[in-house]
N, C-alpha and C positions, 0 to 999 in steps of 0.2 A: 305500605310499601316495605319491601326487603330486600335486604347487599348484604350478598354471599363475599364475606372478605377473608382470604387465605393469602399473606402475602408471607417474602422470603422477606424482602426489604423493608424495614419496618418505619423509616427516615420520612419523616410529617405524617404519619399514619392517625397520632392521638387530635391533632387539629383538625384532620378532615375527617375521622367520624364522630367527633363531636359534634362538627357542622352537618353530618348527616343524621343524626341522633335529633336537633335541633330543627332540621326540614321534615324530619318524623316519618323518619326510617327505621325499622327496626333491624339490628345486625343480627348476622350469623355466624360464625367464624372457627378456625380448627382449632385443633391444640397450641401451638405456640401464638399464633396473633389471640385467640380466647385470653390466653395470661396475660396477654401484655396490654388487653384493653380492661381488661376485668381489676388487671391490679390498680390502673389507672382511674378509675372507678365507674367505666366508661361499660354501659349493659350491653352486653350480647349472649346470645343461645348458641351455646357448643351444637356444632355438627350432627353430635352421635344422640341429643336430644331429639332431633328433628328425624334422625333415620331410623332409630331405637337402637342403633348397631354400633360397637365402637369401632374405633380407631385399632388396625391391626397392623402386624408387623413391621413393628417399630415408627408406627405411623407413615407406612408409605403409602397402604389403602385406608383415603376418609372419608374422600367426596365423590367415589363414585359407585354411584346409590341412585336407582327410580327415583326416587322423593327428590334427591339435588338436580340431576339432569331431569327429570320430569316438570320441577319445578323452573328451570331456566328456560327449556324447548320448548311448550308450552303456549301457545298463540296469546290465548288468554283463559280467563278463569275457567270460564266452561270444560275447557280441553280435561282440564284434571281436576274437578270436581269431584267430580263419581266418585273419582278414587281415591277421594280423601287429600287429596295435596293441596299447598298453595304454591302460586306462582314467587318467582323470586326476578325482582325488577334490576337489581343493580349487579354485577361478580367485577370486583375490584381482586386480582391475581396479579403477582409477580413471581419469577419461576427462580430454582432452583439456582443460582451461579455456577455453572457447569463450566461457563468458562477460567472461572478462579479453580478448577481442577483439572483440565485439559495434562498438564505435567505432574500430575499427584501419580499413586498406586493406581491399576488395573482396578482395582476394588472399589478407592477412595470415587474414584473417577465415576464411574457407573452408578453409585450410590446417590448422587448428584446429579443423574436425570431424571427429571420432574416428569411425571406420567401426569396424576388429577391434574394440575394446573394447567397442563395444554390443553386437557381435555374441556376441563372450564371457559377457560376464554375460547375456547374453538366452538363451544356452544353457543355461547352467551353471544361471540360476533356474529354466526348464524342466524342469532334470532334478533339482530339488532333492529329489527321494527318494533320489537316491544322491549328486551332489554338494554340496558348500559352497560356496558362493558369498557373497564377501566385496567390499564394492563402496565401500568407505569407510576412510581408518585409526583413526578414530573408534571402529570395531568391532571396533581389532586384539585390545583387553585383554581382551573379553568374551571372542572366539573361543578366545583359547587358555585361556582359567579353566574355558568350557564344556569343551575338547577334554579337557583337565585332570582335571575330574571326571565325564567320560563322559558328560557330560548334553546332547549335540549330538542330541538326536532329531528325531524327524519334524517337531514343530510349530517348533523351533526353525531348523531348515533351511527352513522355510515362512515364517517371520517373513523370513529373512533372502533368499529367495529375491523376496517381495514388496517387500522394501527395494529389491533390485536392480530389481524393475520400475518402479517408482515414480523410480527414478533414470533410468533410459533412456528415459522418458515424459517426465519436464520435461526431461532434456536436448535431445529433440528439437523441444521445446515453445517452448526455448528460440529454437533456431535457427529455427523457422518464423516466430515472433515477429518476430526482430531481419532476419530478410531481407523478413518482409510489409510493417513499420515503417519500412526504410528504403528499401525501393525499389517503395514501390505507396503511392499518397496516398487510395485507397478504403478500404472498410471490409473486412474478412478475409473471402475467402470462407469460413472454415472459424474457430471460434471455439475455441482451445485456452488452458486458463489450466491452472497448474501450479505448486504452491507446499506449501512445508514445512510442518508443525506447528510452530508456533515456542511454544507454548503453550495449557494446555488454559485456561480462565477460570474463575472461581466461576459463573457459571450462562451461560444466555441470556439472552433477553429479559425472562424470567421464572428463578423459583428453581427451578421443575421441570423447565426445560428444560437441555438440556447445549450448551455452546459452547466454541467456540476460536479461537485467532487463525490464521490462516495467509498466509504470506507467504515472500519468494525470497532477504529482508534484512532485519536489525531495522532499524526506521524509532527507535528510541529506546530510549533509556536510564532502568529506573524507580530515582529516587534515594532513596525512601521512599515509605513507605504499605503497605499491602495490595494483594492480586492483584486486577487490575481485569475487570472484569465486559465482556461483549457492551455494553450500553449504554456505560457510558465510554469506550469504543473509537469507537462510533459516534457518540457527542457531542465526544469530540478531533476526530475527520474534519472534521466541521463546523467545530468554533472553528479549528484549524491552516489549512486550505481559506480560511477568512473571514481572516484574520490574514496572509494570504500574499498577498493579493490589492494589498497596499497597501507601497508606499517608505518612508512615515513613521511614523514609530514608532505601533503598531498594540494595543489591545488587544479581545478579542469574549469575552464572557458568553455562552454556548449550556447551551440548558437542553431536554432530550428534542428535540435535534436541530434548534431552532430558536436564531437568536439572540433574546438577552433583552435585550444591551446592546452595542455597537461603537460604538468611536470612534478616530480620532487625532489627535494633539494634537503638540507641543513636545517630549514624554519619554513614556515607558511609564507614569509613575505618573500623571500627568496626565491620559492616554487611559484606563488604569483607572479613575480615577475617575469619568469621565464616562461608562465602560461600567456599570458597575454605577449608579451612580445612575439609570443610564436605567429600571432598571426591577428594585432590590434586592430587592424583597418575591422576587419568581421569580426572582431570582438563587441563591435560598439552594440550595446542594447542587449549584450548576450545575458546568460545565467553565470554565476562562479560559486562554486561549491571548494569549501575546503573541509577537510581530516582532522583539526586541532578548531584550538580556540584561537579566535581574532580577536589580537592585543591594536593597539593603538598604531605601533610600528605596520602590521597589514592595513587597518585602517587609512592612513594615512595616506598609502597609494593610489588610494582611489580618489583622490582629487582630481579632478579634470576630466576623468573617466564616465562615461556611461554606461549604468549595467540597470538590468531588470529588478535582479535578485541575486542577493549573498546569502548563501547559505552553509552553513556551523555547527557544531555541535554544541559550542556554546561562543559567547560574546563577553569580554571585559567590559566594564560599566564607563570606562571612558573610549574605549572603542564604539559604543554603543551612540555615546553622545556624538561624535566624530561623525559617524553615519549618518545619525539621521536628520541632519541638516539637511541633507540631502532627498528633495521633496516626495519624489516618484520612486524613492530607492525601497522596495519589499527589503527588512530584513528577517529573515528565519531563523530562527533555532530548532535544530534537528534533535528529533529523541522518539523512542518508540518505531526506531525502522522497522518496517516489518522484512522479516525472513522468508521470504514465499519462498518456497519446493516449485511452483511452476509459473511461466509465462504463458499469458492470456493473448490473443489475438483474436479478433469478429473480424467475422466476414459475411459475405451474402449466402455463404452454403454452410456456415454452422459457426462453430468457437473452433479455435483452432488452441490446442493444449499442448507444451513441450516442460520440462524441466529446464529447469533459471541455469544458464552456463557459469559453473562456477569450477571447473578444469583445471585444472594446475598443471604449469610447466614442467613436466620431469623428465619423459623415455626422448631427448631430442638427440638428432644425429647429424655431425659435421659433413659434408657432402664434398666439399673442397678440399683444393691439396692446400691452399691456406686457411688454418684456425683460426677461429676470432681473436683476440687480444683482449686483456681482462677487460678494460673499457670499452670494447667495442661491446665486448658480452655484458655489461650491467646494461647497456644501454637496447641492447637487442631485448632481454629480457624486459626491461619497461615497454620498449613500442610492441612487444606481443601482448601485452596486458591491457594498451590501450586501444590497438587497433580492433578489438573486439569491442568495443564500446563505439566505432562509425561505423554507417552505413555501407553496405554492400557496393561495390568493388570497392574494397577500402584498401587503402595503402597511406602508409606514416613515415615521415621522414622526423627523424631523434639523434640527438646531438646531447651528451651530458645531461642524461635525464630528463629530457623536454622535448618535448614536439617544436619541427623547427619548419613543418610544410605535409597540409592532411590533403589526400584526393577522397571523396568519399561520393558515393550514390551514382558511379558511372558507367553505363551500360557495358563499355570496353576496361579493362582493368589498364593497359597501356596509357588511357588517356585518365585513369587516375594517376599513376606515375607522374605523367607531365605535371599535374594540377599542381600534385604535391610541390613536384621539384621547380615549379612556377612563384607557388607560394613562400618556396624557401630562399631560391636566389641563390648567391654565395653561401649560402648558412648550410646546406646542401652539401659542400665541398669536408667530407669526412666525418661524414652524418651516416647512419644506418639506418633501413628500410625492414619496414614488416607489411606483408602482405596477408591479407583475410583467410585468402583460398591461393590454391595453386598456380605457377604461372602457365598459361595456354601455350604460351612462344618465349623466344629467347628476346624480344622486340622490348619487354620488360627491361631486364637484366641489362640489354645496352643503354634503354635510357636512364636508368639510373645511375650505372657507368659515367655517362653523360653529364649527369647533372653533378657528378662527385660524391656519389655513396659508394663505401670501401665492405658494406656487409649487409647480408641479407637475411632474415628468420622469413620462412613458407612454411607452407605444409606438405608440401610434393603432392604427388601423388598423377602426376600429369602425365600422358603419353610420351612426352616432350622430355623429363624429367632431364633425360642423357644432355638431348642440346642445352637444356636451360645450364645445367651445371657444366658445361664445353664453353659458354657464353662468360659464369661465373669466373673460370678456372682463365680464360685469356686475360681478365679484365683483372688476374688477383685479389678478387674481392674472395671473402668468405660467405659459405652460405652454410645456413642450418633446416633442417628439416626437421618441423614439431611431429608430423605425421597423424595430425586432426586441425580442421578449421575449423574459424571462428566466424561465419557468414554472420550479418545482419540485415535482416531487411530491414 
């Protein structure tokens, strides 16, 4: 028997082919694994032995040669006989870390994609009714416990022959990515995503459904609780998304993917409070994500409270103990956000591709014969930052940096208004509004009038534009125009 081994990673490499040396394998191996098993005193036959040919340009061509690919694709011995070859039973491959150069040189980068290695395992998985194909050292202890007790059969040579394909997919997944990303400012002609099971969930959407998370790097650490569900996952996105968005210490209440409360303040416990007071009744069971670290003082306030998930960038060691009395409470620690360039959406007629709205406030125009007031405008400015993070017809009522009443997901934008100004009550009474998208009618503007909001940030752009700002202008409120929305479905 023979294992063709060319790996990058070389981490348990000396234990497992000793244990293959030992089941009476004989190795084969390239230039760098050859040194590193030969110095170890561990026999194997260089490459360029087997092919007669060396190792050229600077070792980037070694393994691909009739005699290796002949030797792997090869049904069995007969197939390549004649022609003097033998077969080769094992190809243990690990590829080039392309992605530890994704932000290197143009040069360094490209140097770093592995050609033979994908080529290897792309055979070897092919021909996995006769070869093994080992593409990870991850899978050294299994392979040989299998080889051990005979139990390397067909389906098992098929798991692992799928592993291998599944590897040489996002590896190249990988590189198409990082060269479309960095050197084309369009959107992909060709859409390839590619990522691990990093975990199955307790359900999906629902308890009958099954889900899991998938991803290329854990984005976090769970420091207690239970296995979090599809939902919680998709309500973090939200509060982390909303909580990122901001310098100052930051906290957002998201409840089924909407916010329920956001604010910031002076400190994290401060903006906590003021998130959740925004709107505690539907706070209960939500997600809260903050911007800083949670000391003991945020801690603290979540006595009595129910929440899902708190999630941080990081947690004090007695903050930590504080929490996790608390039985059912996930805490997270945030690290590794990923940067996406685009948002994903499926649907039944394809993937639906946009760029991540990341917009900044700057070209905006007073519309009213009243201007805002310096506080009216910090505060205009936070509900345009948040109101892009609810659902479509969204509208926010903000008071001192805080949400103080959200309408979110409602087919008429007017009866988002009411919700809002429902939500808020008197809190309402000299509170300012941001709306998503433009107002259709002036029917807006009075009810918030109504409810006691004294200013407005939209986007105009409406037929109406004239009466809405005739509505604005009776009612002395201030309004601004961004002159781009921020829809969400």
């Amino acid at each position: 028997m023979r294992a063709l081994i060319s790996v990058s990673d070389k981490s348990r490499l000396e234990i497992f082919a000793r244990e293959l040396i030992s089941l009476g394998y004989e190795i084969i191996s390239t230039g760098g694994t050859y040194q590193f098993l030969t110095s170890r005193g561990i026999p194997a036959t260089k490459v360029e032995e087997i092919t007669g040919y060396p190792e050229i340009l600077n070792g980037r061509v070694k393994t691909l040669h009739p005699v290796i690919h002949g030797g792997i694709l090869a049904k069995n011995e007969n197939d390549v006989k004649e022609l003097g070859l033998k077969t080769i039973d094992m190809v243990v491959v690990n590829l080039y870390p392309f992605k530890d150069f994704v932000n290197a040189s143009e040069e360094k980068m490209i140097e770093n994609i592995d050609i033979g290695g994908v080529a290897l395992l792309r055979a070897a998985a092919k021909n996995y009714q006769r070869v093994i194909v080992v593409s990870s050292p991850e899978q050294y202890n299994e392979v040989i416990a299998l080889l051990k007790e005979g139990k390397f059969d067909i389906e098992e040579r098929r798991k692992y022959a799928m592993r291998a394909f599944a590897l040489t997919a996002s590896y190249d997944s990988l590189i198409y990515n990082t060269l479309w990303r960095r050197f084309s400012s369009e959107l992909p002609d060709f859409f390839i995503y590619a990522a691990k099971k990093l975990e199955d969930l307790r359900y999906g959407e629902n308890p009958h459904q099954r889900g899991a998370i998938y991803a290329n790097k854990q984005s976090f650490i769970q420091h207690h609780g239970k296995k979090l569900s599809f939902n919680n996952i998709y309500d973090l996105d939200g509060a982390w998304d909303l909580v990122s968005e901001f310098e100052e210490p930051a906290a957002a209440v998201i409840k089924h993917s909407n916010p329920c409360g956001a604010a910031i303040a002076k400190d994290l416990k401060d903006a906590f409070i003021k998130a959740w007071n925004s709107d505690s009744m539907s706070a209960y069971g939500s997600v809260v994500a903050f911007n800083g670290t949670v000391d003991t003082e945020v801690a603290r306030e979540f006595k009595g409270k129910f929440v899902e998930i708190i999630a941080a960038p990081s947690f004090t060691p007695e903050a930590l103990k504080i929490l996790q009395k608390k039985k059912n409470l996930r805490i997270l620690e945030m690290f590794n956000f990923p940067n996406e360039r685009y948002r994903i959406k499926h649907t039944n007629f394809g993937i639906l591709l946009q760029d991540v709205d990341t917009k900044k406030l700057e070209n905006y125009e007073v519309v009213t014969k009243r201007v805002p007031t310096e506080k009216e405008m910090q505060d205009l400015i936070f509900a345009w930052y948040v109101v892009r993070h609810v659902k479509s017809n969204a509208i926010v009522f903000v008071k001192d940096r805080a949400t103080v009443g959200i309408g979110a997901g409602q087919m008429s934008r007017v009866d988002s208004v009411k919700i809002a100004a429902m939500k808020a009550g008197d809190r309402a009474k000299g509170a300012v509004l941001a709306s998503d998208a433009f107002f259709p009618f002036r029917d807006d503007v009075d009810e918030a009038h109504h409810a006691g909001i004294t200013a407005i940030i939209q986007p105009g752009g409406s037929i109406r534009d004239k009466e809405v700002i005739e509505a604005a202008n009776e009612h002395n409120m201030a309004m601004i125009f961004t002159h781009y929305r921020v829809f969400r479905h």
